[in-house]
N, C-alpha and C positions, 0 to 999 in steps of 0.2 A: 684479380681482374684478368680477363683473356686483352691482348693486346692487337690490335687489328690494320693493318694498311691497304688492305684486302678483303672484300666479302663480296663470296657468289655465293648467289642466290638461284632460288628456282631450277635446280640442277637435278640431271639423273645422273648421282652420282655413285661408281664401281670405286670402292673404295681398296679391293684386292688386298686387305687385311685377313687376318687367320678363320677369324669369324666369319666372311664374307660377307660385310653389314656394307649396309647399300643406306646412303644419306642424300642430303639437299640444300645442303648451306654448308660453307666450308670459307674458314680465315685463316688469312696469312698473317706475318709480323718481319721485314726483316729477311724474310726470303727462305722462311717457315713456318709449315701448318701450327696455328695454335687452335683450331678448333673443326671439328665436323659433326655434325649433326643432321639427325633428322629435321620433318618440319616442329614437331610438337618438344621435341629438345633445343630447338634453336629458339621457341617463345620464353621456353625457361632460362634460358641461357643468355637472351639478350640485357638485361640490366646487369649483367656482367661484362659487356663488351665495353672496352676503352677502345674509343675512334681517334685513330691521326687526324690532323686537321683536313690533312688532304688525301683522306685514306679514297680508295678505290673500291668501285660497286659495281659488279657485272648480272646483269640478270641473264639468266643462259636460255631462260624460257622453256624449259624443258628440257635442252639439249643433252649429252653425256659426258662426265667428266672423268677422263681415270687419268689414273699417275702414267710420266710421260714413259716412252718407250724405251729400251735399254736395248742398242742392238750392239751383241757384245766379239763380231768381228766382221768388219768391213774393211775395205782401201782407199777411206778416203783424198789421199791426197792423189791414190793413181786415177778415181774417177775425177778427181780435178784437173791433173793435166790432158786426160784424154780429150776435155770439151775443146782443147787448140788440134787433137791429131784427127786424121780421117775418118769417119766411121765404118767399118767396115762388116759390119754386125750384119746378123741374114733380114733386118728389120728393113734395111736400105741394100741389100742386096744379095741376088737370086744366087748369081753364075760369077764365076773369077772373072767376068765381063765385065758386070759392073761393077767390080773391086776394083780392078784397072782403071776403067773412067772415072770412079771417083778419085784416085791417087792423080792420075793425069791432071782432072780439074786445079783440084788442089797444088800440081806442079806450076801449071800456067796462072793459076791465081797467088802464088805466093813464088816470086823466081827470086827476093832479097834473102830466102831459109835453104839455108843447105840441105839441111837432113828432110827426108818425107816422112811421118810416123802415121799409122793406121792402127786400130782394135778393133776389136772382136770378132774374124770372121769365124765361121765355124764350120770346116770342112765337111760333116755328116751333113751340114743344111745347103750345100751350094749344090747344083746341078749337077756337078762335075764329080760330086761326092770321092774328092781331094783334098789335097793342100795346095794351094798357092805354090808355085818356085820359083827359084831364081830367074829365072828365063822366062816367066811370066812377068816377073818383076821388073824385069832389065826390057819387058816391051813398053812400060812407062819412062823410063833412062837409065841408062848406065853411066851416065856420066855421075848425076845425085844419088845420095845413100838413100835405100829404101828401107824399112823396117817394121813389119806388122805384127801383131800380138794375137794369138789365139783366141778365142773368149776364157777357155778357161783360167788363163794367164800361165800356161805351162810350156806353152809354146810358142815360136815364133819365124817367120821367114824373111830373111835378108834379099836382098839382089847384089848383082856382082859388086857393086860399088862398094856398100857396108861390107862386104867380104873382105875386099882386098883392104880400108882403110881400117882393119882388123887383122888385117895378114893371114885369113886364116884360107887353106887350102886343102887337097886331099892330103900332103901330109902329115894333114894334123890327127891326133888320136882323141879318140873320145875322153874328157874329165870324167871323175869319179860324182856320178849322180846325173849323168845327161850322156845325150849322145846324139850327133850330126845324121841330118836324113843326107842320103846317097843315092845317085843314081847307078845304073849296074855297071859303067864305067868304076864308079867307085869315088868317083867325084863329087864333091859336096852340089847339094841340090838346091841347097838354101834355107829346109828346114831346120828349126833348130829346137831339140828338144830339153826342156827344163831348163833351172836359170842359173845351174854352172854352166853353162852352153853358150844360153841368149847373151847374160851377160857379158860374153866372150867382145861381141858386138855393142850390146845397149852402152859397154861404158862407155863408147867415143860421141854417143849422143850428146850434146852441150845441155847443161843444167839451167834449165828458168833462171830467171833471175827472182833477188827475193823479194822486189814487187812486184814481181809477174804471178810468183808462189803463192803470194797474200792474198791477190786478189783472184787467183782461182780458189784459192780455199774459201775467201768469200762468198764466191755462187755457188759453191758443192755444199758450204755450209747452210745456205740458204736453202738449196734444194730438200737435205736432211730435217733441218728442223720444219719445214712446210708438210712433212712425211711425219710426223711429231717425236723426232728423237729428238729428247733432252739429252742423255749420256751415252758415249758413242767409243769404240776403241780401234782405233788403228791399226791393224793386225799384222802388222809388220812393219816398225820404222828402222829404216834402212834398206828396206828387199827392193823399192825402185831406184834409188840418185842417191844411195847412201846414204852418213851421216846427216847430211845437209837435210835432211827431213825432220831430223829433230828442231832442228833450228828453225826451220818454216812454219810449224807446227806451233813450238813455243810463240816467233812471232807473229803472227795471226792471232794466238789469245791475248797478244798484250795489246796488241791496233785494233780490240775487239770485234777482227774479221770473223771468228768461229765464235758465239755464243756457247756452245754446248760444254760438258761435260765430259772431258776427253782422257781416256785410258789407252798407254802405248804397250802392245807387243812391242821388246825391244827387239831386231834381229840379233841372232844367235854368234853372229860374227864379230859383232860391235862388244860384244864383250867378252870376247875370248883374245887372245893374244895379238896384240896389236891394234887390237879394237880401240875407237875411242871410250872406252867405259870398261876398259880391262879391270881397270883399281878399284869399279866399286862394287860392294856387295846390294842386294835388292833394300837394305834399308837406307843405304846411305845416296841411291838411286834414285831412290823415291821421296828423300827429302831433296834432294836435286832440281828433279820435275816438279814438284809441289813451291817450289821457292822462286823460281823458274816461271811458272805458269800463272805465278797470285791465287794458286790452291785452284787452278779450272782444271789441272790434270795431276793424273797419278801415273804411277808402274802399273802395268800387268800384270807382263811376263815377260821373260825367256821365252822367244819364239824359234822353232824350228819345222823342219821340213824331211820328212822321212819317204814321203812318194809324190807321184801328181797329180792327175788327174782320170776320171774314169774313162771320160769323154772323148781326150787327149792318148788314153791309152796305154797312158803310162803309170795309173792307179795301180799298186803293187798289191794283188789276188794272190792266195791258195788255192785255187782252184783256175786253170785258164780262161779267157776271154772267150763269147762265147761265139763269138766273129775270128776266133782262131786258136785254134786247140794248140798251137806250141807256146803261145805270147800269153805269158804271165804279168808284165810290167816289173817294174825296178823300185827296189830299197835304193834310198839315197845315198845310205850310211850303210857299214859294217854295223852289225851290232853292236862287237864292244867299242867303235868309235863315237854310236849314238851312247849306247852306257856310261860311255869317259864323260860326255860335253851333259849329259843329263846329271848325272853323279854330281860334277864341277858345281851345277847353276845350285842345282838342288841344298848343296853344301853353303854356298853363299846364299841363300836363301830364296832364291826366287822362284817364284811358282812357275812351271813353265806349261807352254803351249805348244804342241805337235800337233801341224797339219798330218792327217792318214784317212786316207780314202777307202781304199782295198784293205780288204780282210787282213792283208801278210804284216801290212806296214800297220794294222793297228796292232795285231798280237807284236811285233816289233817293238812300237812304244810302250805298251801294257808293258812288256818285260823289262823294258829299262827304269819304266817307274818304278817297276815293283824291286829291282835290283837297288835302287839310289833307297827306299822308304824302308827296303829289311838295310841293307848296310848301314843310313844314315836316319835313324827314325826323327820325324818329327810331326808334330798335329797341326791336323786341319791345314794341309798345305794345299791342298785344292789343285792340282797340277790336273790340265784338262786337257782333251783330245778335240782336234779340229776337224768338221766336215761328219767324220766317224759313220762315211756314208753307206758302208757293207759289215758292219759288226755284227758281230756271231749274236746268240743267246750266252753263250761260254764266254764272250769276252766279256761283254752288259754285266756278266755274277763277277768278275774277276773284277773290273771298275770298279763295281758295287764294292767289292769284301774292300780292297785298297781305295776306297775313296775317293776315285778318280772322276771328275765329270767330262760331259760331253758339250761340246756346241756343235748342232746339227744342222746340216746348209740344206734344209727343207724344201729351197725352192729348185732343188735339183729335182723333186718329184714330178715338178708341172713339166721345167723347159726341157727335162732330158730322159721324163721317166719310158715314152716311147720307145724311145733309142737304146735303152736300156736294157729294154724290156727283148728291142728284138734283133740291137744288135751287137752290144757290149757285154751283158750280164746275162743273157735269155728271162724267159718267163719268170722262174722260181727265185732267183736269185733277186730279178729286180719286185717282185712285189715286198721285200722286205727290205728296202736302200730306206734308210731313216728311221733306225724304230723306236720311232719316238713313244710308242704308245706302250710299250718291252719296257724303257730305260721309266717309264712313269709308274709303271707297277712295281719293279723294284726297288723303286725308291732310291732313283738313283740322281742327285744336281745334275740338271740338263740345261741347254738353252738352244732358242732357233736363230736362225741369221742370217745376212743378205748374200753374204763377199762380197755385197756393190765393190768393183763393177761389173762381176763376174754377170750378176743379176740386177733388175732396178732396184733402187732402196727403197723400201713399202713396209714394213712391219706388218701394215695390216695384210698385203698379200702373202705373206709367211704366216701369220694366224691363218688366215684363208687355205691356204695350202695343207695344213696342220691338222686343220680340219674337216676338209675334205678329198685330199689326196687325187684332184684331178690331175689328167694329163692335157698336154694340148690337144691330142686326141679326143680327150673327154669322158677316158674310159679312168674308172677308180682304180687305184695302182696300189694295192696294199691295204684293204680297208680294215681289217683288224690292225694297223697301225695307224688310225684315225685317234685324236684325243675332243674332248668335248670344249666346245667354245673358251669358256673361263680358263680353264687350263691352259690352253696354246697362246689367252692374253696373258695367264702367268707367265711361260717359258720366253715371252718376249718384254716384261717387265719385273715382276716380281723374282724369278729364279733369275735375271741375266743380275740385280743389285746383287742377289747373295755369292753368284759367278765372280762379281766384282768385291768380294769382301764390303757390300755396304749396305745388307739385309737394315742396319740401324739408321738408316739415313734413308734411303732412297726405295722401290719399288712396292708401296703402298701409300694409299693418302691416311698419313696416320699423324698425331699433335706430333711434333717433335721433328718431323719429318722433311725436309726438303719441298719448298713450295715450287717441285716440277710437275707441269700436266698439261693435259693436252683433252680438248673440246672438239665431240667428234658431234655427227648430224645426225646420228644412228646410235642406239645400242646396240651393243656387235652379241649381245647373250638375246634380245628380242625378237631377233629377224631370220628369217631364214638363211640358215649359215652360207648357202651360195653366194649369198649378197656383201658380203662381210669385206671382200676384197675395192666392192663400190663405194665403200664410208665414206665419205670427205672428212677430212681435219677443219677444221673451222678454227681452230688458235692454239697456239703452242707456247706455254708459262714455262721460266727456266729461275729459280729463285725468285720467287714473284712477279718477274717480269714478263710482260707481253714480248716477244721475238720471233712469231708469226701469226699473221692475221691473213682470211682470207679476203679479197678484198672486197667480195661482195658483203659480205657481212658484218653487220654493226650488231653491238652489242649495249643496252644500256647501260653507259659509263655516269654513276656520279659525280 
């Protein structure tokens, strides 16, 4: 007897199995698939069906049904504390003009908050094509700490206030992985590059509280699963408010604020000496989280950080920036200092994850995996590269032979591929940022991804992106790095499960399988691929549950 609590019907359903078999009726039990079928197999198949008493009936009426989305590195909790800070994104503002009135507003509407925080501006997009500085900053006050966040998250400017309740001044020297913008005095300007730097500052920032935490993870988690992520990974817990992120994170899934399916990058500090998670190794971590979370989350990785940003300028290239022939950008790490902390995790077993933008800083990591995998061999450890947004053809064969996968931040093509194109990477170098279409022929694990809040969280406009390679411009940026529809819904469902060690559970609608998916208004393989990005989700299943509905739409329920 197939066992049922659940049966949709009438469905176009992308079933993203190895066969690519496309069905129309599909049961759950339990909060997994026990049946899919066509229509002429689900006639044969019905006097086999055992019905709960109060089993559930959705007719979808045609609609599309594929397994939910896997987006395998975001920030969500930094996109949830940003909806209390300013927004400072080019979306709401031109010129450092209204970057300033909006902090202003925000000063005079909030005078019981010390601190003023702002995201996202992006100095290539403001008039002034700048940074923000201190003295820009100190024209909102000097008396409150100011502190705004680059879009890419690599960078950040203080005003005098957060300076001095940081003590930091021209005498200070640059840390190892960042460095202080200057004016030709020599006097700090208030930029602050990378987050040995920021952080210099952001620690004195006071931490949410943790039902302030909960309940922002509740609208981000909201926001996510309405975008149809069922299983979602954190890509750095600890790189905002520290530890205390783990603890937010855990509770949220037990006050069933976040619904989803949650995978932590752990930060690379937290478990290295004095970390809190020095003593464990990745198995005894990941029975931690799983015990911890009531089985909603697992381990990752070992997260780490070897450059920054392209956009930011501090992406670490082999070849220089094409907006200035001396400026190459920075490794974070020594080599053999990355090799030590890769070797360590790799030893204790965790797969780890390096962010590397620029060319320098992925052969960087490439070398240290490949240092830890000949010294310490072991299979199928899946140790992946983050963003991996200027990779060679020679580094793709070198991933490939060593096993190494990619997660590809795709939608750097749309917001920055202009910029890239004519004033960070030039021409040549930017028609090939993402090649995703390289890493598919080699056959190499890949996957696409938001870094909300780098970018909105959309899966589908990463499929979108993926496969069509616009710009905001609207000019195609790489089109022999274009992949075909089904494909770029694998690298955002199918390849991100097996990214996650969970090709057996999760990113296909297969018997056995996790009953996650998501009900779209479109088939995104029927339509003209341009359109792909205007899908509507219409409902989002997470172990057979409903945990978003659009509101317009009803569906008939049994």
């Amino acid at each position: 007897m197939v066992m049922v609590d659940m049966l949709i019907k009438n469905a176009t359903i992308l079933t993203l199995d190895e066969e690519g078999k496309r069905a129309d009726f599909l049961t759950s039990y339990k909060g997994k698939i026990t049946g899919v079928w066509d229509k002429d197999e689900f006639k044969n198949a019905q006097s086999s069906l055992s019905l709960e008493h109060n089993y559930k009936e959705y007719d979808l009426k045609g609609k599309t049904l594929i397994p939910g989305f896997v987006d395998t590195h975001n920030h969500i909790l930094m996109y949830a504390i940003n909806k209390v800070q300013v927004d400072c994104s080019p979306n709401k503002n031109k010129n450092i003009t209204d970057i300033l009135s909006n902090l202003k507003k925000f000063h005079d509407d909030n005078q019981d908050e010390q601190w003023i925080l702002g995201f996202g501006y992006d100095d290539t997009m403001l008039k002034e094509n700048r940074h923000p500085t201190r003295e820009d900053l100190d024209k909102v006050s000097k008396e409150r700490p100011i502190f705004i966040k680059h879009i890419s998250g690599h960078l950040a400017v203080a005003n005098s206030a957060a300076l001095e309740i940081a003590k930091l001044n021209a005498t200070i020297e640059d840390p190892e992985g960042g460095h202080f913008g200057r004016d030709d005095q020599n006097n700090l300007n208030g930029v602050l590059y990378e987050p040995a730097v920021m952080d210099l500052v952001f620690k004195h920032v006071p931490i949410p509280s943790k039902k302030d935490l909960i309940e922002l993870l509740r609208k981000a988690s909201q926001d996510y699963v309405a975008q149809g992520i069922t299983t979602n990974t954190d890509a750095g817990i600890g790189f905002l408010i520290g530890p205390e992120e783990y603890d937010a994170h855990i509770d949220a899934i037990k006050e069933k604020a976040n619904p989803m399916r949650m995978r932590f990058m752990i930060m690379g500090d937290l478990l290295l000496e004095e970390g809190v998670f020095e003593s464990y190794n990745a198995a005894k971590l990941n029975e931690k989280i799983l015990k911890d979370s009531n089985g909603m989350a697992k381990l990752d990785s070992a997260k780490l950080f070897q450059d920054g940003s392209i956009q930011g300028l501090t992406g670490a290239l082999r070849t220089p920036y094409h907006c200035d022939e001396e400026l190459y950008g920075d490794l974070i790490f020594s080599q053999k200092t990355l090799e030590d902390m890769v070797l360590n995790f790799h030893d204790r077993g965790f797969r780890i994850a390096t962010h590397g933008n620029g060319d320098r800083a992925i052969g960087s990591i490439i070398e240290a995996y490949k240092n830890a995998i000949d010294t310490s061999p072991r299979q199928d450890h899946r140790h992946r590269i983050e963003h991996v947004q200027t990779a060679t053809k020679e580094d793709l064969l070198t991933m490939k032979e060593y096993e190494i996968a990619a997660s590809f931040f795709i939608n750097h093509v749309y917001y920055w591929g202009d910029r890239h194109k004519n004033i960070f990477l030039g021409p040549k170098r930017a028609e090939r940022i993402n090649p995703v279409k390289e890493a598919d022929d080699l056959g190499l694990l890949y996957t696409l991804h938001s870094d909300c809040p780098i970018t909105p969280i959309s899966p589908l406009f990463s499929v979108w992106a993926a496969v069509n390679r616009l710009t905001r411009d609207g000019i195609v940026l790489g089109a022999d790095q274009r992949i075909d529809v089904e494909t770029a819904l694998k690298s955002m469902i199918s390849f991100g499960a097996k990214l996650n060690f969970e090709e057996e559970e999760l990113g296909s609608l297969e018997v056995g399988k996790f009953a996650d998916f998501v009900v779209l208004d479109q088939d995104p393989t029927a339509i003209n691929p341009i359109n792909i990005k205007d899908i509507q989700i219409l409902s989002t299943i997470i172990n057979g549950e409903v945990v978003y509905e659009k509101a317009e739409v009803e569906f008939a329920l049994k």
